[in-house]
N, C-alpha and C positions, 0 to 999 in steps of 0.2 A: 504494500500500500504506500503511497505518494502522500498519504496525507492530508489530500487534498479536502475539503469542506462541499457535500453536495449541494448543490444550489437549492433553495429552500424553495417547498412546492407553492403555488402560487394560492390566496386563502379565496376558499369559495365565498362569494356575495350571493347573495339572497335582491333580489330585484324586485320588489314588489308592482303591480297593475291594478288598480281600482277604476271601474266603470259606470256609470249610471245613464239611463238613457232621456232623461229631461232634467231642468236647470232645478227643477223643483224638488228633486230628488235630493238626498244627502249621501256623502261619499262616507262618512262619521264612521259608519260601523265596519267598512269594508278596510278603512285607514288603519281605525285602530286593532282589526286581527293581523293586517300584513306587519304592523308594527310592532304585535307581540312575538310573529312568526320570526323578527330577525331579518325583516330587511331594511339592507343599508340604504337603498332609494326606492319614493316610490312615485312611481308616475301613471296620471288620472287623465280619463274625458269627460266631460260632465257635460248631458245635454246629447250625448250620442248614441245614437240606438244602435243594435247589437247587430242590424241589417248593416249598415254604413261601411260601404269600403272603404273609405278613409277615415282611420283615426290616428290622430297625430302622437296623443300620450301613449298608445302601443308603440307607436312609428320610434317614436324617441327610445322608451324602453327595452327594446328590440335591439336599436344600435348600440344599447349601452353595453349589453351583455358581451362579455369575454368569456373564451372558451373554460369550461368547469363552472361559471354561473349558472342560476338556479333563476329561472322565472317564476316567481309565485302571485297568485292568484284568489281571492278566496273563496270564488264559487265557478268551474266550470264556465256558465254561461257568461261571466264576464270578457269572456275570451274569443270563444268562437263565434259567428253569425248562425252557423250550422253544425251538424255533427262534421258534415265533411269537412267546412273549414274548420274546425276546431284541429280536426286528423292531421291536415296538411300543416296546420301550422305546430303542432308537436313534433309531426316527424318532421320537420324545418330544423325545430330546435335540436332533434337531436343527431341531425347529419352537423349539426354547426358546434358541436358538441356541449350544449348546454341543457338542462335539464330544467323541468317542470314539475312544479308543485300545486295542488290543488287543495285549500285549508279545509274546506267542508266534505268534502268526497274522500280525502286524506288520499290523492295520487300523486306518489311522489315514481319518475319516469328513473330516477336512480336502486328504484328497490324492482325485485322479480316482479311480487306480485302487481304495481305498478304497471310495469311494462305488457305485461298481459293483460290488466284491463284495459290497455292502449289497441292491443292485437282484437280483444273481443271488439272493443269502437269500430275497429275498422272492419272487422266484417259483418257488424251489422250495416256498417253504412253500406256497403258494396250490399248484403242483401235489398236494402232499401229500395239503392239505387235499381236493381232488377226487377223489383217488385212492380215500380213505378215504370218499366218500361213494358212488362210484360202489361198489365193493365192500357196502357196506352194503342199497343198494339193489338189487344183483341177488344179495345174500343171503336177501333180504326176497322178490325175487320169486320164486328157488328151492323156498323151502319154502311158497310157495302153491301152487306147481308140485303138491308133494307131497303137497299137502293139510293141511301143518303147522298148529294153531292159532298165532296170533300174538300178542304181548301177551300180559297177566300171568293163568296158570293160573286156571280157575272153580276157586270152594271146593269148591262142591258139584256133582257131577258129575248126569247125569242119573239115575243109578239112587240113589242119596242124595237127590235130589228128592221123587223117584217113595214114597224110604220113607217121608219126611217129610211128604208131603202125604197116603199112607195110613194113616198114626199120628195125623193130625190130625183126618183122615175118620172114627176111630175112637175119638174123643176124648179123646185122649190130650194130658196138661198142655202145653205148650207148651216149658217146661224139660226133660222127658226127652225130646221131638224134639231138641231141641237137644243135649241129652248124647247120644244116640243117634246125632246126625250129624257128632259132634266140633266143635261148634259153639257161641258162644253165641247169647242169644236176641234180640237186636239182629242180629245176622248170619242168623241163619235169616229174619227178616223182611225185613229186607235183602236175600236173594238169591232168595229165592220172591217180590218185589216185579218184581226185575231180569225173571224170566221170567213176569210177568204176573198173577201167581197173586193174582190181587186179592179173590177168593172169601176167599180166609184172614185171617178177622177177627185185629185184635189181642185179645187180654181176658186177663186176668192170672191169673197160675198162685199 
């Protein structure tokens, strides 16, 4: 041995995040548990709801963290908008090697059993997600069943067609088919194009 003195490991901070979603709200109780939890800072939204892609007191708390810091939290939903972004933003933390803490759920991403209810998160969310798509899709094949149209309503229906291309037939301006079919006159060229009506010159009214 050299002698030498190992560099001394670097000491975990504890980060604290407090969120409320209207000005009306108080941050009091969320402050004082992250305060008792031991963290050394702690940074708040007030006024932000938990949909809000942008929040700036995560944005900042976020940059704070050094690798071996601890995000703590005191409830789950002050964090994520969703399960899935809650997921995404755990496993953020801990590709960037920092860990999460949850005071009321007691999820700390440093212990096992931790980390497993991280695992089970994620595959509900993923069940979710399929749940949601599987309904969608025999939503979708229901109303073909029915004969439903799908996708977004024609302006102009067949018998609106029908008048508009016999008002044209009778030469009529091009602007009263259009007022005539609730329409303007870009859109009437537009949707007599859609079903082919290619006979129907433009020429100006």
């Amino acid at each position: 041995m050299n002698g030498a003195k190992a560099a001394p490991a670097k000491e975990k901070r504890l980060i604290g995040y407090a969120r409320v979603s209207t000005d009306e709200q108080n941050l009091r109780l969320q402050i004082d548990a992250l305060r008792a939890a031991g963290c050394a800072r702690i940074f708040r939204d007030k006024g932000v709801s938990g949909k809000a892609a942008e929040r700036p007191g995560l944005n900042r708390a976020l940059s704070t963290l050094r690798p071996g810091d601890v995000l703590v939290v005191w409830r789950l939903d002050r964090l994520g908008r969703s399960l899935h972004h809650l997921i995404e933003l755990v496993h953020a933390l801990s590709a960037a090697e920092h860990g999460f803490l949850s005071l009321s759920e007691t999820i700390d991403t440093n212990s096992a059993s931790g980390r497993l209810f991280l695992h089970m998160m994620g595959a509900l969310a993923e069940f979710e997600r399929s749940l949601i798509a599987e309904r969608t899709r025999a939503g979708l094949e229901a109303a073909r069943r029915r004969g439903k149209q799908l996708g977004r309503p024609r302006i102009m229906d067949d018998k609106t067609v029908a008048l508009a291309l016999q008002m044209i037939d009778d030469g009529q301006p091009r602007k009263k088919v259009a007022q005539a079919c609730g329409i303007s006159v870009p859109t009437l060229y537009r949707e007599l194009a859609k079903r082919n009506c290619h006979h129907v010159r433009r020429r100006t009214t």
